[in-house]
C-alpha positions in Angstrom: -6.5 12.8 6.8 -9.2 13.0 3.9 -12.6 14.5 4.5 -13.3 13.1 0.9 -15.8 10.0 0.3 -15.1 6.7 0.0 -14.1 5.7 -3.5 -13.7 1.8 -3.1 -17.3 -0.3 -3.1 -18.2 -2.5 -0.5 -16.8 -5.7 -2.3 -13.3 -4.0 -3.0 -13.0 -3.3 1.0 -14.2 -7.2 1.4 -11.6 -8.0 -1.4 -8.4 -6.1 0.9 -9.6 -7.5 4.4 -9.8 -11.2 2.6 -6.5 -10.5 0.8 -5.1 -9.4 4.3 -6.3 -12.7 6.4 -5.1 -14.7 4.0 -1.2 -13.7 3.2 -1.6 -13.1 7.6 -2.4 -16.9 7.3 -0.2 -17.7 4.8 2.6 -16.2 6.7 1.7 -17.6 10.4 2.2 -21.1 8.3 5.9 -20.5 7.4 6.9 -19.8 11.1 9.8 -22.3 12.8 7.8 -25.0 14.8 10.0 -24.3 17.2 8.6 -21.1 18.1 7.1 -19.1 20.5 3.3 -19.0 20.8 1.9 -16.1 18.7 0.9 -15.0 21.7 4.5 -14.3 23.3 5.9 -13.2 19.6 3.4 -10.2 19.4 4.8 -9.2 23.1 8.2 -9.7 21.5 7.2 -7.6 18.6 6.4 -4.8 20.8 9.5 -5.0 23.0 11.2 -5.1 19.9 9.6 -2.3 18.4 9.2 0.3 21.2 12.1 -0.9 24.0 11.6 -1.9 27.5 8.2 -1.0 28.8 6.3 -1.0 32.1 4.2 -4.2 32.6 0.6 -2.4 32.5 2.0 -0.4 29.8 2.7 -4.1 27.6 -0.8 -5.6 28.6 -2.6 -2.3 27.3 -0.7 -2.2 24.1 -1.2 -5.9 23.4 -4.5 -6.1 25.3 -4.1 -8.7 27.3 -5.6 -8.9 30.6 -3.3 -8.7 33.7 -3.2 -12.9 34.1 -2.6 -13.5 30.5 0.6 -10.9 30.7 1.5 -12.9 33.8 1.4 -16.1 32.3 3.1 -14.9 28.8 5.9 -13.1 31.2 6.9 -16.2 32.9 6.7 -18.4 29.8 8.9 -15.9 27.9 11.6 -15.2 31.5 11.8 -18.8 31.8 13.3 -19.0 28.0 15.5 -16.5 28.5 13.8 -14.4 26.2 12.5 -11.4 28.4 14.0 -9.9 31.7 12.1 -7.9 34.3 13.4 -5.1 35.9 12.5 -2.3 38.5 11.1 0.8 37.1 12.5 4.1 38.2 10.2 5.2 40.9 11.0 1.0 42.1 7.2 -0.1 42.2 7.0 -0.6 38.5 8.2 -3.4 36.5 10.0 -3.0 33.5 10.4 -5.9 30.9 12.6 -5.7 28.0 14.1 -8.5 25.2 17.3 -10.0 26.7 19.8 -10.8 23.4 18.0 -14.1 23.4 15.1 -12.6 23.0 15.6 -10.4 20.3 17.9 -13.3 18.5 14.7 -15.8 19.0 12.5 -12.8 17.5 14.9 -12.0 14.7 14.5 -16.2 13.8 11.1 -16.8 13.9 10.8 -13.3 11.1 13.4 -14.4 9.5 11.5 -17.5 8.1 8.5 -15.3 7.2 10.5 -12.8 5.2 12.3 -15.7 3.4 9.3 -17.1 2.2 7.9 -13.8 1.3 10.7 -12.2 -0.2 10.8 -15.8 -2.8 6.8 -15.6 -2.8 7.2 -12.3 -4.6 10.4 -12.8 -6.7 8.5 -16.2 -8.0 4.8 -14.6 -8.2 4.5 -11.1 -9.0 6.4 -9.2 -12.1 8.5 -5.5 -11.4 5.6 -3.5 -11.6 3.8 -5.5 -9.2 5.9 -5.5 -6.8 6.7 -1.9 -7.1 2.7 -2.1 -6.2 3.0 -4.1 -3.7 5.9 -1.8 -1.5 3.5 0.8 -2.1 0.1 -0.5 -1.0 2.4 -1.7 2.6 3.7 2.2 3.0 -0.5 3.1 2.7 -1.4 0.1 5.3 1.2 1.7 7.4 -0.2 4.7 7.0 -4.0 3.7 7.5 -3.0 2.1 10.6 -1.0 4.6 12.6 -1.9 5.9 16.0 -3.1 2.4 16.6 -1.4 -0.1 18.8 0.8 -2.7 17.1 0.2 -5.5 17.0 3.2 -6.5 14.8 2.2 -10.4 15.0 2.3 -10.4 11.2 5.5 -8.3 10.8 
């Protein structure tokens, strides 16, 4: 970490976070319309990401309160897109992607990265993309130790 003072001004931070929200909205726009809420595609994200987890363990990483899990578990189980297991000690419950699941994640990204990877190709010249790849490795980087919340990956 740097202990050094901040070099950007207050309008080239506002200029990132609007930047952000705006390709985040851009790319919530090119998912199927036959996909899952965004909802139950950060949960997939996570399963995804980080393999079959305990139940309170899912709701704390996508903080969601216990109902909301509930609801998204039964949505996503009745797909076929999750299954829920016992845990070791037998009193927790495990839920992991199913090969539905991680198929039905795999789609709905697919789309985003499509339009994305053309976005690019058609918009930005070598050197900034080169930028590009690099400022996502420092977002990476600015945000680890956080939860995911791979929604937007």
């Amino acid at each position: 970490m740097s202990d050094s003072a901040p070099v950007l001004s207050q309008e080239q931070v506002a200029r990132i976070v609007h930047g952000v929200l705006r390709l985040g909205r851009r790319l919530r726009s090119q998912r199927p319309a036959d996909s899952v809420s965004l909802s139950a595609l950060s949960l997939m994200a996570t399963l995804n990401e980080r393999g079959p987890l305990p139940a309170a363990r899912l709701a704390e990483t996508q903080r969601l309160q216990p109902q909301s899990l509930t609801r998204l578990i039964q949505d996503l189980e009745g797909r076929g897109f999750i299954a829920r297991e016992p845990g070791a000690d037998r009193r927790t419950l495990v839920i992991r992607l199913t090969e539905a699941g991680v198929a039905a994640f795999r789609y709905d990204m697919a789309a985003r990265h499509r339009w994305l990877r053309d976005e690019i190709a058609k918009t930005l010249n070598a050197d900034d993309q080169v930028l590009l790849a690099m400022a996502a490795e420092v977002m990476i980087r600015l945000t680890q130790g956080e939860p995911e919340d791979d929604e937007a990956v």
